[in-house]
C-alpha positions in Angstrom: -40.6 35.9 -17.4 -39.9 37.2 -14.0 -41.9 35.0 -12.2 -40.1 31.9 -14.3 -36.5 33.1 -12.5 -37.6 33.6 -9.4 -39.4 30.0 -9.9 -36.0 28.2 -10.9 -33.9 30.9 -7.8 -36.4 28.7 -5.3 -35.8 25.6 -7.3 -31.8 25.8 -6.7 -31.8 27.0 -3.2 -34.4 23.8 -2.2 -32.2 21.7 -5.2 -28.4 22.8 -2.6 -30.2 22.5 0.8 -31.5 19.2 -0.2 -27.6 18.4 -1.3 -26.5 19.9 1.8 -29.0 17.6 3.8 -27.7 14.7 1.8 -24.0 15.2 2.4 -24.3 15.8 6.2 -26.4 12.4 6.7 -23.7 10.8 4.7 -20.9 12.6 6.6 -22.6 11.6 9.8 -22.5 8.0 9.2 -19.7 5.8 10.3 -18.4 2.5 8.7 -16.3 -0.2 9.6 -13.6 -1.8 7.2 -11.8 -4.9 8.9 -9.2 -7.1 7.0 -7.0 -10.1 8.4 -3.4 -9.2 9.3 -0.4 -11.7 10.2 1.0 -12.4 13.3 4.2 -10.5 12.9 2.0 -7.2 12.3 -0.1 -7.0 15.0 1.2 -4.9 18.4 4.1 -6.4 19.9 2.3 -5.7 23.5 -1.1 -7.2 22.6 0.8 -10.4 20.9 2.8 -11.0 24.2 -0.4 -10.2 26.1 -2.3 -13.3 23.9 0.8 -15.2 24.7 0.8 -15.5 28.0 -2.8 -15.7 28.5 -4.3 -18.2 26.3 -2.1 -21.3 26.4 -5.6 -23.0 25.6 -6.6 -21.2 22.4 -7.2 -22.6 19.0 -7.2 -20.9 16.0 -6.1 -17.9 17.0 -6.5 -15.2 14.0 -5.5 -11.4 13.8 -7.1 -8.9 12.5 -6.8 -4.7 11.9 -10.1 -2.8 11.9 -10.2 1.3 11.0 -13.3 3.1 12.2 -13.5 6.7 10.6 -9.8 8.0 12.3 -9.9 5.2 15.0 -7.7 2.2 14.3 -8.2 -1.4 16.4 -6.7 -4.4 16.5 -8.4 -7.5 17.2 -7.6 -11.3 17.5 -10.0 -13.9 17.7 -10.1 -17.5 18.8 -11.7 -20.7 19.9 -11.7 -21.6 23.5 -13.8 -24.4 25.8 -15.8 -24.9 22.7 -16.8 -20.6 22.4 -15.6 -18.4 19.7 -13.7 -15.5 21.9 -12.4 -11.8 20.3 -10.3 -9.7 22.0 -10.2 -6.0 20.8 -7.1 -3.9 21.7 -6.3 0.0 20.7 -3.7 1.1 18.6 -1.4 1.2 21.4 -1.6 -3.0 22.2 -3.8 -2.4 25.1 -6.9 -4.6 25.8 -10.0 -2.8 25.5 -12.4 -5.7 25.3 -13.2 -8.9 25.3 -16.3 -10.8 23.5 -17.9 -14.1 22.1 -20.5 -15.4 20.2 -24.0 -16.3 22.0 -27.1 -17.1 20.4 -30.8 -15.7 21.6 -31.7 -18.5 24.1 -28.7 -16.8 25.9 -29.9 -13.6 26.0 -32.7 -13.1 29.3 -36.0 -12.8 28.3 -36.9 -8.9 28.9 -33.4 -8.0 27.8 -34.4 -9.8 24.7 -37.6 -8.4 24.2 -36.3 -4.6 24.9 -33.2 -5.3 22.2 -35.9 -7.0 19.6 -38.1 -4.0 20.5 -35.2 -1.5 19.7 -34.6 -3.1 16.5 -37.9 -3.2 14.9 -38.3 0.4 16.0 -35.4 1.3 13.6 -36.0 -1.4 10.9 -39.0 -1.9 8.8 -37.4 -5.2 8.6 -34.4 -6.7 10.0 -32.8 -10.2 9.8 -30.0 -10.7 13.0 -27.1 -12.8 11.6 -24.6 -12.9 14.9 -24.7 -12.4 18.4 -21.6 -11.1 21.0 -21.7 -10.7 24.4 -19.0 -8.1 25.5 -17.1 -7.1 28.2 -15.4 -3.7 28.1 -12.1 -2.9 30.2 -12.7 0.4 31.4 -9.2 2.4 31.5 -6.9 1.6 34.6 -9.0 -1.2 35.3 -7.2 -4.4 36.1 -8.0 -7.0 33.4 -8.0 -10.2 35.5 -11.5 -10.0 36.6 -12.8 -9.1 33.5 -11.3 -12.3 31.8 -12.3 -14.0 34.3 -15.8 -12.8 34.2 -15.7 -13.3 30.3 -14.0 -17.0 30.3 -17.1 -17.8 32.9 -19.8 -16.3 30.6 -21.5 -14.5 33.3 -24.1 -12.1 32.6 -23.1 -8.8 34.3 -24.7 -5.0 34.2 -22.1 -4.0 32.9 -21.9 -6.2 30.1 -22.9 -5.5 26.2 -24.7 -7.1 23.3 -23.8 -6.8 19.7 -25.7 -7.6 16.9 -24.6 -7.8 13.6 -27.8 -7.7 11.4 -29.2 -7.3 7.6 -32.1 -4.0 8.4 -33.8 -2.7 5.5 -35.1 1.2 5.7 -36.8 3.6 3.1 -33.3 3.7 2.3 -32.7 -0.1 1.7 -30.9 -2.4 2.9 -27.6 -2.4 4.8 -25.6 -4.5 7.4 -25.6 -3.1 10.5 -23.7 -3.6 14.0 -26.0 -2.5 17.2 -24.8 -2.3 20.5 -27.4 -2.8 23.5 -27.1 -2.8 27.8 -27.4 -5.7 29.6 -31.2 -4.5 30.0 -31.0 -4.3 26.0 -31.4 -0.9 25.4 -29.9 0.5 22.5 -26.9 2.2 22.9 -25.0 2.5 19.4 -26.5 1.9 15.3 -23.7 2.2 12.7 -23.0 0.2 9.1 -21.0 -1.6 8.6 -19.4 -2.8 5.6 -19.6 -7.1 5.4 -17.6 -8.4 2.7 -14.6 -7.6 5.1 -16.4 -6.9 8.8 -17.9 -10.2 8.3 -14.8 -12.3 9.1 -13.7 -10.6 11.8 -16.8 -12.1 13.5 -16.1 -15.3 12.9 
């Protein structure tokens, strides 16, 4: 009889630090929920900023995106024939600026190192959408880097995202990966696609 409650004392203490385990893998995860927004309540500053800077845009779209704590706001557009985003903080300020690319755009060992990343952390993995992005670093004048964006040039400083379908031993998920200009991984989360989806046009 002793030996049965000792045996079911081991069985809850590997039952809770399997829980534990659970719950912190969970905890660590990060997910994204995006949903369109109108005009009137995106940042004043951001909407002046999109004002005076895109005279030529079409289809120009808002949208509000909260990260975990973090909250972003983000407008998209169509402009000399390229889907553009612009991502700006909760204050109105620009923080980047992006747009859609396919993989014939992509340099052929940056592709191969991003590919490489991928099938590293999928079993299987489908890629649905492709952004090249161009991040303003703080206190950095903006000019060049719409400049550099609105010319599509391929920089070192530049990043790729990848919105994908991956499946795991987990299953499957949507997932956005972030990747250098050499296309090395540099970020993995989930994201959530009935809303994230639209956001990327």
């Amino acid at each position: 009889m002793k030996r049965i409650v000792i045996g079911m004392q081991k069985y809850k203490l590997s039952l809770l630090i399997a829980l534990v385990w659970v719950s912190l893998g969970l905890a660590q995860e990060t997910y994204q929920r995006a949903h369109r927004i109108l005009h009137s309540q995106f940042p004043p500053n951001a909407s002046d900023f999109l004002e005076e800077k895109l005279e030529d845009a079409r289809r120009l779209r808002y949208y509000k995106a909260v990260a975990g704590s973090e909250t972003t706001y983000r407008a998209v557009f169509k402009k000399d024939r390229l889907h553009y985003g612009m991502t700006f903080n909760s204050q109105g300020i620009l923080t980047d600026i992006d747009f859609k690319i396919h993989q014939v755009d992509v340099p052929g060992e940056s592709w191969d190192s991003l590919y490489s990343g991928l099938d590293r952390q999928f079993e299987k993995f489908r890629i649905r959408k492709i952004h090249q992005r161009y991040r303003v670093p703080d206190g950095q004048k903006y000019e060049r880097i719409l400049a550099n964006a609105f010319q599509n040039l391929i920089l070192p400083d530049m990043i790729y995202d990848v919105l994908l379908t991956g499946r795991t031993t987990q299953g499957k998920s949507e997932h956005e990966a972030s990747f250098d200009a050499t296309g090395k991984l540099l970020a993995l989360r989930k994201v959530l696609p009935a809303d994230y989806d639209h956001v990327l046009y």
